[in-house]
N, C-alpha and C positions, 0 to 999 in steps of 0.2 A: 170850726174843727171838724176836717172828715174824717169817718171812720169804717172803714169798711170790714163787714160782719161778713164771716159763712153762715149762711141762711137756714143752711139744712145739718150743720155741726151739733152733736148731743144727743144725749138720747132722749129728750124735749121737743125736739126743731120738728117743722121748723113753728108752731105753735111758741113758744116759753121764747125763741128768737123774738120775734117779731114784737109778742107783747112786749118781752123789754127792751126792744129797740122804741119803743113807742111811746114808754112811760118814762124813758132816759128823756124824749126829745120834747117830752112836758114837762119836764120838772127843769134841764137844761137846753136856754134856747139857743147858743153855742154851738151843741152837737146838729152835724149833719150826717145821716146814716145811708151807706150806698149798700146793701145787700145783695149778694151772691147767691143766683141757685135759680131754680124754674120758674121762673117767672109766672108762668102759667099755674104754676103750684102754689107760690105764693098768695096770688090776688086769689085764689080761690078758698085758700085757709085764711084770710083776714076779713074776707066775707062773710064767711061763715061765725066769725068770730066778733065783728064789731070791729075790726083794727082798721086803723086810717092809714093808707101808706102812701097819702098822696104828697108827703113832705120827704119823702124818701126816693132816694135813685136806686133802680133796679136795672141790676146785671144780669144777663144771662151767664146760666152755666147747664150742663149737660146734663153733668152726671154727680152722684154724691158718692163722698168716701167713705169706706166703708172700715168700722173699727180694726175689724178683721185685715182689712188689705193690706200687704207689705207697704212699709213708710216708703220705702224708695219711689214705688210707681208712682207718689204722687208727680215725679217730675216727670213721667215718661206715658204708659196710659193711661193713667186718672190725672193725664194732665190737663184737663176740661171739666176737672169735677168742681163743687163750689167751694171747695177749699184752696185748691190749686190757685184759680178765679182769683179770687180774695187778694192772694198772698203776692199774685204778681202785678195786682190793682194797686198794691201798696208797693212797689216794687217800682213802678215807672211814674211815681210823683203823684196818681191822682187820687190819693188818701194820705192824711196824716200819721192815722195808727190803724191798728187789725186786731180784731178781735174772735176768735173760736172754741166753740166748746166741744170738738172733732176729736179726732186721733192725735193722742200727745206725739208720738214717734212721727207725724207729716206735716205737723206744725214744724216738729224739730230741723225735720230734714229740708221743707219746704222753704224756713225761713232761714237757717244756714245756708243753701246752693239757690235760692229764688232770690230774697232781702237780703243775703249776706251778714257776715258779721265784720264787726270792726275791727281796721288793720292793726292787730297784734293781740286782737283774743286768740286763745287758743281753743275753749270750745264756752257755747252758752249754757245758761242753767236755768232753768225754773225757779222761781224765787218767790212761793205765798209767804203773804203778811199772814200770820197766827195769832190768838189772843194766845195773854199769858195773865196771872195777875196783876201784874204791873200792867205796862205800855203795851201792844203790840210788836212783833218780834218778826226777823225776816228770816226764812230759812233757806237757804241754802246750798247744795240742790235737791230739789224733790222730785227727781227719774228722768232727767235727760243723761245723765251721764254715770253711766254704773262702774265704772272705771277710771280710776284718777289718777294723776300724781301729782306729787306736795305741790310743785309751782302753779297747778290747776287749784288747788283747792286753796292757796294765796291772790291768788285773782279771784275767786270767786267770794273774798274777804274783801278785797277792793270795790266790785261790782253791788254788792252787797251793801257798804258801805254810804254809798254816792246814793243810792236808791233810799236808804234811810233818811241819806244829810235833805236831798231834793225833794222827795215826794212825802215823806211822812213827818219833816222839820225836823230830826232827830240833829242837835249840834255836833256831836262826838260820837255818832256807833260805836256802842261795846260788842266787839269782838271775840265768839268763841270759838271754841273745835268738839264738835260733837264724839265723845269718847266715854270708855269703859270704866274710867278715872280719872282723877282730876289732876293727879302728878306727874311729870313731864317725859316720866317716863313708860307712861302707859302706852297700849296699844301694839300695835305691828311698827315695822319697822317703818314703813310708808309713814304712819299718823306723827312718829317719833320727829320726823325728819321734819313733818308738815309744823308741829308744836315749835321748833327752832326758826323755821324760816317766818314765823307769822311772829313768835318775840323781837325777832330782830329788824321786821319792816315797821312802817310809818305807821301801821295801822293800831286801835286803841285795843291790844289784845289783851281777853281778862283771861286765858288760860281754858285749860280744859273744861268738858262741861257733861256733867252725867243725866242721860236723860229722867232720870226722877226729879232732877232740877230742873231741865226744860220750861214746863208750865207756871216757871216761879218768875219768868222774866229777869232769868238773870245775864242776861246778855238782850243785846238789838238786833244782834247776826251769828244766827248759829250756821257754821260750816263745816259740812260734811259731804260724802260722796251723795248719789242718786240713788243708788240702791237704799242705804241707811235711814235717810232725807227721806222715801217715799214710804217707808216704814212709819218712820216718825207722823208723818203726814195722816196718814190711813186711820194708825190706832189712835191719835190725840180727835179724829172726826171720831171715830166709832166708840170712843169713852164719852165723848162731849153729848151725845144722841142717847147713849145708854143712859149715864145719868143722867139726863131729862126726865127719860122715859119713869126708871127708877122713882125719882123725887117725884114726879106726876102721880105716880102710883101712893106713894104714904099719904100725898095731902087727898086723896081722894078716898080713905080708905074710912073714915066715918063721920057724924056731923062734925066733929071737934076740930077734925083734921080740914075739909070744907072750909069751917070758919075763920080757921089760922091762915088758908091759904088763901080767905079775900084779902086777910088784911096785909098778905106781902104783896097781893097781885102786880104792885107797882114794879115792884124790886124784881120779883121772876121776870118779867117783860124783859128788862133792864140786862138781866143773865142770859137769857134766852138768845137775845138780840148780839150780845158780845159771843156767844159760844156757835154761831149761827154762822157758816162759813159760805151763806150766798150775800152777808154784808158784805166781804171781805174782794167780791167779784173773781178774781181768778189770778194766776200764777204770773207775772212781768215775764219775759224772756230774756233775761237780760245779757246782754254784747252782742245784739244784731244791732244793725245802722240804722233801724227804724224802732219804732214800739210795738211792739207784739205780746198782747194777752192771752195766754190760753187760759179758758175757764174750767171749771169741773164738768164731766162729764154728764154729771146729773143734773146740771144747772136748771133754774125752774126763770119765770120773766126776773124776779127780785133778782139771781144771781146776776143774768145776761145787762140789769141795768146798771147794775154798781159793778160791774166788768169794763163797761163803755165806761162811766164815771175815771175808772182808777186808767181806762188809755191814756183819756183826755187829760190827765192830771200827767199824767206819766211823757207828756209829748210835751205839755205846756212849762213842765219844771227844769228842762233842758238835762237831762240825765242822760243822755246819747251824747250830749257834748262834752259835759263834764267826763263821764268816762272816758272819750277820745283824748281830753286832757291831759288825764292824770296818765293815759298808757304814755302819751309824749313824753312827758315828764322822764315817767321809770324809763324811759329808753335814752334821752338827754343824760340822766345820774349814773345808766350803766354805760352809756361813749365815755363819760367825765373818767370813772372808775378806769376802763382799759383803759384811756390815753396814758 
């Protein structure tokens, strides 16, 4: 499996790069890693550091993108940066999947007009797996797309879907819609319309979904715009860090509290671990023609390794095909329909 990485993507890279490109290809021997970016740069930050990158193919690139820079130029003058690089590596066959923790808007743009999406998405979405108490849960979109309509946010119920059934074993994704209530007739008129067309398709809709229930797992696939989606996204990371922090502070606060908190030490591990959003590696992209990961920007080695992990799962589970599927299908049921 290749997978080719921007090297200098993050506000990590390319250190936190490299190391987890390095501890992916020890733990799985599968993964083959081709890195993006100065080369000259590189070999010099893995010397310094202990990192072996003699199992790794290295690309040259010029220049790096920068958070700041318009998403568009990646196609035009940061079209030599190691992002650009990356995306059009994966673009002419010789990688499997792509993975960066760059600029979400040049991922977006790069891998819509570079990789393309498939014929009959309308547009792709960000799609992080989240814990919840129950199972793991997929969201929806989380900031590619801040602007939607109902038949957008019914595909991205579909896409959503398939990403559960293939990559996470989910049999039936329970389908939500992220809303202000859970009666059919909440929300604006857009969500109103979106609640009717998501009852009446193929898909296992459980109805509205309010975010204080969110975290309850009561759904597999919450769907919602990008704006809302990155909302959700932000504040469920910066609760999950606060209480940490919070619960670290009471067990430390005298012998008693010390001794209570050896004897859970197993258990916090176990929370820690589940509430810890570099297990999780990063966001699918899901309805380009290829696999595309974008990672969080802060990603440390741990994220960038279980990022490669969830490509490789995500390329090997055939989920790019199945979606091309099922879009034949809707398009086969609506010829049948007009005929």
């Amino acid at each position: 499996m290749k997978i080719v990485v921007d090297a200098f993507g993050g506000d990590n890279a390319p250190l936190a790069v490299l190391q987890g490109c390095a501890m992916a290809m020890q733990q799985d021997a599968n993964i083959q890693v081709l890195l993006c970016g100065d080369i000259a740069k590189m070999q010099a930050c893995a010397a310094d550091n202990g990192i072996d990158l003699s199992r790794m193919q290295l690309i040259q690139a010029d220049e790096v993108f920068d958070m700041h820079d318009d998403p568009q130029e990646v196609l035009k003058s940061k079209a030599g940066t190691s992002l650009a690089v990356a995306l059009q590596t994966l673009a002419n066959g010789a990688a499997d999947a792509f993975v960066s923790a760059g600029s979400t808007g040049a991922v977006l743009v790069g891998a819509t007009f570079v990789v393309k999406r498939l014929k009959g998405i309308k547009r792709a979405a960000l799609a992080p797996v989240m814990p919840s108490t129950g199972a793991p849960f997929l969201l929806i979109d989380c900031g590619a797309n801040l602007h939607v309509r109902p038949e957008i946010l019914v595909q991205f119920g579909m896409l959503g879907t398939v990403y559960m059934q293939k990559v996470m074993g989910v049999k039936n994704p329970r389908v939500g819609l992220l809303n202000n209530g859970t009666e059919d007739t909440k929300g604006g008129d857009m969500l109103v319309e979106t609640y009717q067309m998501l009852k009446e398709s193929d898909l296992n809709f459980v109805g509205n979904i309010e975010a204080r229930d969110v975290p309850a797992g009561v759904c597999d696939v919450l769907v919602t715009d990008g704006f809302s989606g990155n909302i959700v996204l932000k504040l469920t990371e910066g609760v999950a860090t606060s209480f940490m922090g919070m619960f670290k502070q009471v067990l430390l606060k005298n012998i008693m509290t010390k001794l209570a908190a050896m004897m859970i030490k197993p258990g916090l591990k176990e929370l820690k671990k589940v509430l810890d959003y570099t297990e999780y590696g990063g966001a699918p992209l899901l309805g380009i023609s290829k696999p595309v990961i974008k990672a969080h920007g802060s990603s440390n080695a741990n994220a960038i390794m279980h990022a490669l992990f969830q490509a490789e799962k995500f390329a090997n589970t055939g989920v790019t095909a199945e979606i091309a599927t099922r879009l034949q299908a809707t398009k086969g049921a609506r010829a049948d329909a007009d005929a």
